[in-house]
N, C-alpha and C positions, 0 to 999 in steps of 0.2 A: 447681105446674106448673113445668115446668124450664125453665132461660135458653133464650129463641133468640133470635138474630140476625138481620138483615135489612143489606144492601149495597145503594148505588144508587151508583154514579156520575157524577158530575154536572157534568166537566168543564173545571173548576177545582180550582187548591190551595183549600182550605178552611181558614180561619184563626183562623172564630168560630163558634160555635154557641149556640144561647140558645132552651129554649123560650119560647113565647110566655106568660105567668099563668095559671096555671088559673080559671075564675069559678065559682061556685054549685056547689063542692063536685067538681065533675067534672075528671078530670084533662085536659091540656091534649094536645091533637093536632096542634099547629102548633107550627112551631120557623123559628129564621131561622136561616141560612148566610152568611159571607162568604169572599169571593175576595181571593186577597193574590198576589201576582206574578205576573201574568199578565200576557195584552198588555191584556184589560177586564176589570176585575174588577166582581161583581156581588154585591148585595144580594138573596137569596134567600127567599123562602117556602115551606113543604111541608107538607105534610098527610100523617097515619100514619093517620088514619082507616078507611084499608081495611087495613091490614095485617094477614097471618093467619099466627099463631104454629101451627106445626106439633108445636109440642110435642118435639120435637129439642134437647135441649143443643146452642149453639152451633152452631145450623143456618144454612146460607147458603141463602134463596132466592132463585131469580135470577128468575123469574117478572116480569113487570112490573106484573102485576096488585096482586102484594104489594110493593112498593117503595114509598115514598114518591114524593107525588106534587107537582110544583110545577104552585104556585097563582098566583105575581105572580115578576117581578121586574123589578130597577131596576139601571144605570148606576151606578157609585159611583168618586167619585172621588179617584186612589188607594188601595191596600190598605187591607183592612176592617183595624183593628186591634183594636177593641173591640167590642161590641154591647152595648146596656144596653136591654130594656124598658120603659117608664114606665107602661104601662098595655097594655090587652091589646090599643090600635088605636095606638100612639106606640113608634117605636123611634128609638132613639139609637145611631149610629155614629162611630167616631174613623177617624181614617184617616192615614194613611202622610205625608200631604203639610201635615199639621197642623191639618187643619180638623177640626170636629165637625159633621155634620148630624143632624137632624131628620126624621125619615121619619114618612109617615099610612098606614095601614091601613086600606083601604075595603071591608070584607069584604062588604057588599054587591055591587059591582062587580067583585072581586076583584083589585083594581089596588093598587099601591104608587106612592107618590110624594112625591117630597121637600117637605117641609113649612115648613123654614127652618134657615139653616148658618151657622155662626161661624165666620169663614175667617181664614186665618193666626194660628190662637190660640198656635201651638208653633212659633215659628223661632230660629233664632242670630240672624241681622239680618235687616236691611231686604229685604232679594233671596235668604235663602237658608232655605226652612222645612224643619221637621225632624219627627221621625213626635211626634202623639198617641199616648200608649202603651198610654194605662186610663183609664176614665171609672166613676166611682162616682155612685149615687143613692139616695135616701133617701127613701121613703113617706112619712115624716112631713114631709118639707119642697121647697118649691118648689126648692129650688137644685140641683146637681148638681158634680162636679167631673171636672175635666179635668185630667190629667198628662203630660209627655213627657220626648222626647230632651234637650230643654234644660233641663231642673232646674226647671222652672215646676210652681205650681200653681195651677189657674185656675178662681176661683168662676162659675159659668153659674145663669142663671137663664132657665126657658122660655119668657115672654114678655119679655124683654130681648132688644135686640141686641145689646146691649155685656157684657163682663165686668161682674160685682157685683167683685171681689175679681181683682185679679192679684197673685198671691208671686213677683216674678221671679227673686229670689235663695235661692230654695226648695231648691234642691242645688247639686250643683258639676258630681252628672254627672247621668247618664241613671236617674229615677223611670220604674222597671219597670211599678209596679202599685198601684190605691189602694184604698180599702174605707170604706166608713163603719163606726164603730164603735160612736158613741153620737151624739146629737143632736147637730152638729157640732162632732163629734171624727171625726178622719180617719185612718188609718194608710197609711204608703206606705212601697215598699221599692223600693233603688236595688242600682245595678251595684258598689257597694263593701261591699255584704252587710251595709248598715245598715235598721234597721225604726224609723221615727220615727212619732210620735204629731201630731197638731198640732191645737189646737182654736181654730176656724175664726171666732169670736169676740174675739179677742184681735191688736191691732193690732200686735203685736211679731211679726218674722220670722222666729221661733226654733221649731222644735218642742218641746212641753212636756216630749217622753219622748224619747229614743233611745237605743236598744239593737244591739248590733253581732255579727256572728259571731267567735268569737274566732280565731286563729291566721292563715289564709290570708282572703283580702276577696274571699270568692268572691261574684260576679253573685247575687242575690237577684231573682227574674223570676217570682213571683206569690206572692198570700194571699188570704187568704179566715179572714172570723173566724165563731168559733164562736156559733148561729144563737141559743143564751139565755144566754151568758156571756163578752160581749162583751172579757173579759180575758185571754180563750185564742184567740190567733193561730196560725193554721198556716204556711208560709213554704213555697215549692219554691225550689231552686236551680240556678244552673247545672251546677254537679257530682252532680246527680241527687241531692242529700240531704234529705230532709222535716225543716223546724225546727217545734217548738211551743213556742211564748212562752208564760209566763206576766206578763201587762204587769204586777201588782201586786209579781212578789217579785225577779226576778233583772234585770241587765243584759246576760244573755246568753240564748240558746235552754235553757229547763228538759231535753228532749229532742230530741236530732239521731238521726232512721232513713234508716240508706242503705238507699234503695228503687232508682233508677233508673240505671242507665248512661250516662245522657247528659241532658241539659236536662229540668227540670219544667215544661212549659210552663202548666201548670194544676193546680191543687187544689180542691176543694170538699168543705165537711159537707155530711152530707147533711141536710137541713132539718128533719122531720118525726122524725130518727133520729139524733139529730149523733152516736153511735158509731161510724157508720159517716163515710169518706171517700172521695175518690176523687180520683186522680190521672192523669195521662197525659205521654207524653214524648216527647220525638225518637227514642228506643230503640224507637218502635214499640208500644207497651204502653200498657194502661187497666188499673190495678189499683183492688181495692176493697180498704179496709182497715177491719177490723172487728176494735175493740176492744170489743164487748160481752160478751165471756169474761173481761174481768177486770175487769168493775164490779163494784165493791163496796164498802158503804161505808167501809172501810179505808182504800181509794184514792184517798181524797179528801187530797192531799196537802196543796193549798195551803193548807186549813183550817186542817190541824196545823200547819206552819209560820207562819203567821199567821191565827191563829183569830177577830182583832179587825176583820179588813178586810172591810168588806160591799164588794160588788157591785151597786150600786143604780141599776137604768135605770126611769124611769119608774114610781118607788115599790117593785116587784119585784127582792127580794133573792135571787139564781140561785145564789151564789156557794155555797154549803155542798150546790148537788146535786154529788153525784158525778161525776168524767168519767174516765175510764179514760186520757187523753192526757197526763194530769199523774203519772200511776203510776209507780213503780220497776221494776212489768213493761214498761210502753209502753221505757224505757230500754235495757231488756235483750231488746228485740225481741220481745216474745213477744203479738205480735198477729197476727192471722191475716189472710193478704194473697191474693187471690184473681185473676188474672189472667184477664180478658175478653175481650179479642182474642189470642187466641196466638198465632194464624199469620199475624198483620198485622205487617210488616216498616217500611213509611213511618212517616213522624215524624206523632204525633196531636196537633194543635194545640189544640184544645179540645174540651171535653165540658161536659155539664148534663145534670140530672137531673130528672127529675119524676116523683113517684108511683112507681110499678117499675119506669121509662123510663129508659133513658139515651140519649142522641143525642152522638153525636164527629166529629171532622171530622179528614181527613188531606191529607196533602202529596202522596197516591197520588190525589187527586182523587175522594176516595171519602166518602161519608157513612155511618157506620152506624148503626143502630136497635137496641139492645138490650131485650126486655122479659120482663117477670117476675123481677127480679131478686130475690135473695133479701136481704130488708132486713126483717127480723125480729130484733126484740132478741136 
């Protein structure tokens, strides 16, 4: 069945999107939206459940019937900056003015509403707070982490008020974006185009690993690591360029693809298929990128260069499967790159994926639905 599309306007810039988990095997039909400069910005919920694919490449339907439909929403205050799920009725938001809340999901009532907030976690001083930028969580542990404008990093825990963990000498400048990588272990990338490591265990305020972009110290403003081989990092930048680290061998990005024209605002494996990625950008674009034409086990590079280094999370050695992102083709460009929104012009703040779903949010105040995607090895 071929891609379509679906548009709904909704109002607001749009800054976050995050479906909601899928449970018991079924893909997920709720997703949230946040609002970032406006005069209120809001915490959103939708439902795709009625949507009906026309079978159109790239069809816009404007019908209402087929639109996504909002279910709840909430006041938030300050710009969404982040969104993070914790479960399929707990969402986590960062926001602009430095706080993190705590949002409940009452899908019997159909109501949202705030749960509990951790206020002033990100400021310069006493009277002046600066934005939340990224919030990272971890299925396997109570904790969660909180990053921003001021160089912090800030251990949260859900039934705490207070920080478990404050690092307040964590950078110097603005931590873009964080990820968990292994049980904690963290990676965060900042405004002078460094990707640090830190494991979150160790009372010393250094990170364990850091790796830099080499020549210019372009802005580094997101990642996302790879979904069973927690040693291959992707990076966007602000000069539109895609990095992939390899944490185990270089101190620099193994490959740099100029993909976008202007700001990565987002990147994501795709979960289920990590050959596949996806990106999005100020340029207006959602591209898919799909390296599964040149898997092979050849292209296992890191192996060859270091054949002795296991990759061991939780007894599970990943490291000798294949990944096409460590290639001397990935290098030489020759992955195939699919563009989604062609005729979308505004900057796309974020996307997420689920199942053949993608959902993105723009600066045009528009949300779209993308389904059927082709995510086939």
């Amino acid at each position: 069945m071929a891609t379509s599309a679906t548009v709904h306007y909704v109002g607001q810039k749009v800054s976050k999107v995050r479906w909601r988990p899928s449970t018991h095997l079924k893909r997920s039909t709720v997703f949230a939206s946040g609002g970032w400069d406006n005069n209120v910005n809001n915490l959103c919920l939708w439902s795709t459940e009625d949507l009906q694919s026309d079978g159109n490449a790239m069809s816009i339907d404007s019908n209402l019937a087929d639109e996504p439909q909002l279910i709840c929403a909430v006041e938030h205050e300050g710009s969404v900056t982040d969104i993070k799920y914790t479960d399929s009725e707990r969402i986590l938001t960062a926001s602009s003015n430095g706080n993190v809340t705590l949002h409940k999901h009452d899908s019997a009532r159909g109501s949202l509403s705030q749960f509990h907030s951790w206020h002033g976690i990100h400021h310069y001083n006493e009277t002046s707070s600066c934005s939340c930028t990224s919030l990272a969580t971890n299925t396997n542990l109570p904790d969660f982490v909180s990053v921003g404008e001021d160089g912090r990093i800030v251990v949260l825990r859900m039934d705490h008020q207070k920080p478990v963990r404050n690092i307040e000498s964590a950078d110097c400048t603005t931590i873009s974006a964080v990820t968990f990588v292994k049980s904690y272990e963290i990676a965060t990338v900042n405004f002078i185009g460094q990707l640090k490591v830190w494991d979150l265990r160790q009372k010393e305020v250094k990170p364990v690993r850091a790796m830099l972009l080499s020549g210019d110290r372009v802005p580094l403003l997101c990642i996302d690591k790879h979904p069973t081989q927690p040693h291959l990092i992707v990076t966007g930048g602000q000069d539109g360029v895609l990095g992939l680290w390899d944490m185990r061998q270089e101190r620099y990005p193994v490959t740099l693809l100029e993909a976008h024209s202007a700001e990565i605002w987002e990147v994501k494996f795709y979960t289920s298929n990590p050959d596949h990625l996806f990106t999005c950008s100020q340029d207006g674009a959602v591209w898919q990128w799909n390296g599964s034409s040149m898997k092979t086990p050849s292209l296992n590079i890191s192996r060859i260069l270091k054949p002795n280094a296991p990759d061991v999370e939780d007894g599970v050695d990943s490291s000798n499967t294949p990944t096409p992102w460590l290639s001397a083709d990935a290098s030489k460009h020759k992955i195939e790159t699919f563009s989604l929104l062609p005729y979308n012009r505004s900057a796309v703040n974020s996307l997420d994926v689920t199942g053949q779903n993608l959902v993105c949010g723009t600066d045009g105040e528009a949300v779209y639905v993308l389904e059927n995607l082709d995510l086939d090895a």
